[in-house]
C-alpha positions as CSV (number, residue, x, y, z in Angstrom):
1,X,-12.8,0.6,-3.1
2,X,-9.5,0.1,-5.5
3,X,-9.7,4.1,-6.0
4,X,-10.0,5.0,-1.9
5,X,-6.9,2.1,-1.5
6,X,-4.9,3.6,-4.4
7,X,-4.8,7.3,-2.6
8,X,-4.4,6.3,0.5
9,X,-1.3,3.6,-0.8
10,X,0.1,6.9,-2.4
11,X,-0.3,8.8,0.7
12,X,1.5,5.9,2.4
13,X,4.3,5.1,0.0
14,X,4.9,9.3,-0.2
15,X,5.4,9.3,3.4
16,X,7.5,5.7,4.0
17,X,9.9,5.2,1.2
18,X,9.5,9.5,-0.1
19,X,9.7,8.8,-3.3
20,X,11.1,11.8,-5.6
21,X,8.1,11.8,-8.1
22,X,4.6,10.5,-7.1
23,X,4.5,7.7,-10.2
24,X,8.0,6.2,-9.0
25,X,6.1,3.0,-9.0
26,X,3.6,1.2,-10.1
27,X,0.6,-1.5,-9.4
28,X,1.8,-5.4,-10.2
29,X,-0.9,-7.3,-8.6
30,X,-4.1,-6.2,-6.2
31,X,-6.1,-9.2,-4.3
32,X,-9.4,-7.5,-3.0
33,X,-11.4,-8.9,-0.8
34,X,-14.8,-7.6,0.9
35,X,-15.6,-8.2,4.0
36,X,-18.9,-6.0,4.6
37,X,-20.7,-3.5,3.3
38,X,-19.5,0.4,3.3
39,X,-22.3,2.5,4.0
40,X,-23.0,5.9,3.8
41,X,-23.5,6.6,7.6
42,X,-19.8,5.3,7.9
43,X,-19.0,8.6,8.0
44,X,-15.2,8.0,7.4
45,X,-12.6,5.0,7.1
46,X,-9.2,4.1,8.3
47,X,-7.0,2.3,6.0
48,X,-3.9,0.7,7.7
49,X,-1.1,-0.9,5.4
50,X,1.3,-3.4,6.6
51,X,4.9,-4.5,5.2
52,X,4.2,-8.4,3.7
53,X,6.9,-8.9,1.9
54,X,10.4,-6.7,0.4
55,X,12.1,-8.1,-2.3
56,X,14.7,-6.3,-5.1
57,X,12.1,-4.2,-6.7
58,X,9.1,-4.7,-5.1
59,X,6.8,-4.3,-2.1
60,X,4.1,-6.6,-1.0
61,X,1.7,-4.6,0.9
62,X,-1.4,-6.0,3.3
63,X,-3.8,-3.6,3.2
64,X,-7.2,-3.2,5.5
65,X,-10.5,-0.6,5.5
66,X,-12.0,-0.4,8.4
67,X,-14.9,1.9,9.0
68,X,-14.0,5.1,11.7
69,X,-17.5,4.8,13.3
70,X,-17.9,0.7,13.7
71,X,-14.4,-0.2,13.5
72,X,-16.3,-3.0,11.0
73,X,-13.5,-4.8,8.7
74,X,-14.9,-3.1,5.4
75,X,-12.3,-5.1,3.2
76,X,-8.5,-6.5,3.3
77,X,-6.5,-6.4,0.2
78,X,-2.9,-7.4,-0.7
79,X,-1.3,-5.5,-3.6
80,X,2.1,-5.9,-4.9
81,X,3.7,-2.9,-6.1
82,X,7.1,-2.1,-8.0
83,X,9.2,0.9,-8.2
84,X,9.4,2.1,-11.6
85,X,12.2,4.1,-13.2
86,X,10.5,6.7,-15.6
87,X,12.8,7.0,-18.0
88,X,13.8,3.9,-19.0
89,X,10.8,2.5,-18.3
90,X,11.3,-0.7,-16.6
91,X,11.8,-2.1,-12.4
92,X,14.2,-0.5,-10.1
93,X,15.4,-1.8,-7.1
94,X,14.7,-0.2,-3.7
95,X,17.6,2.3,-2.6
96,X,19.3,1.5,0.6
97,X,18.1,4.4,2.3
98,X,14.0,2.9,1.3
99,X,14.7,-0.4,1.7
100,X,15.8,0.6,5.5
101,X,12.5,3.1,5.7
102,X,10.7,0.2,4.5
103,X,12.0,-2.8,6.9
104,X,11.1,-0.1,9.5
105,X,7.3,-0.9,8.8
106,X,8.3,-4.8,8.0
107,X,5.7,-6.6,10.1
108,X,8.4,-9.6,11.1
109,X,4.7,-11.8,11.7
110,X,3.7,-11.7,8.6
């Protein structure tokens, strides 16, 4: 389950803030919960991500599997995750231009 959320998060994160390298950030903090079982007839799953929280360098994400065939709640996680700057190996903050990709896909409810 972290491995399917951690490619689609990349797929997600490459497509919202378009990061310039794919490791321009990494994993702080992952809560996992499972909500029932995946099974093989599942076929497929959807995995939606939600904005919970923006702060300087980090994203809080909500995160849920659902399966394509049932629509079942397979599992609902909520992983933190902070942009990285490769070279001197420490946080960065977000850059205007993602911060304002990223409050596009803010879910103000949460």
């Amino acid at each position: 389950m972290l491995t399917l959320l951690d490619e689609a998060r990349t797929q997600w994160i490459s497509e919202a803030l378009r990061p310039e390298v794919p490791d321009s950030y990494v994993i702080a903090r992952v809560e996992l919960d499972y909500r029932s079982e995946l099974r093989k007839d599942d076929d497929a799953v959807v995995v939606t991500f939600c904005v919970h929280r923006v702060g300087n360098t980090s994203l809080t994400l909500a995160e849920s599997v659902k399966s394509r065939a049932s629509g079942a709640l397979i599992a609902e996680a909520m992983t933190t995750i902070v942009l990285w700057d490769r070279v001197t190996r420490t946080p960065r903050p977000l850059t205007s231009d993602e911060r304002q990709r990223i409050e596009r896909s803010h879910d103000p409810q949460s």
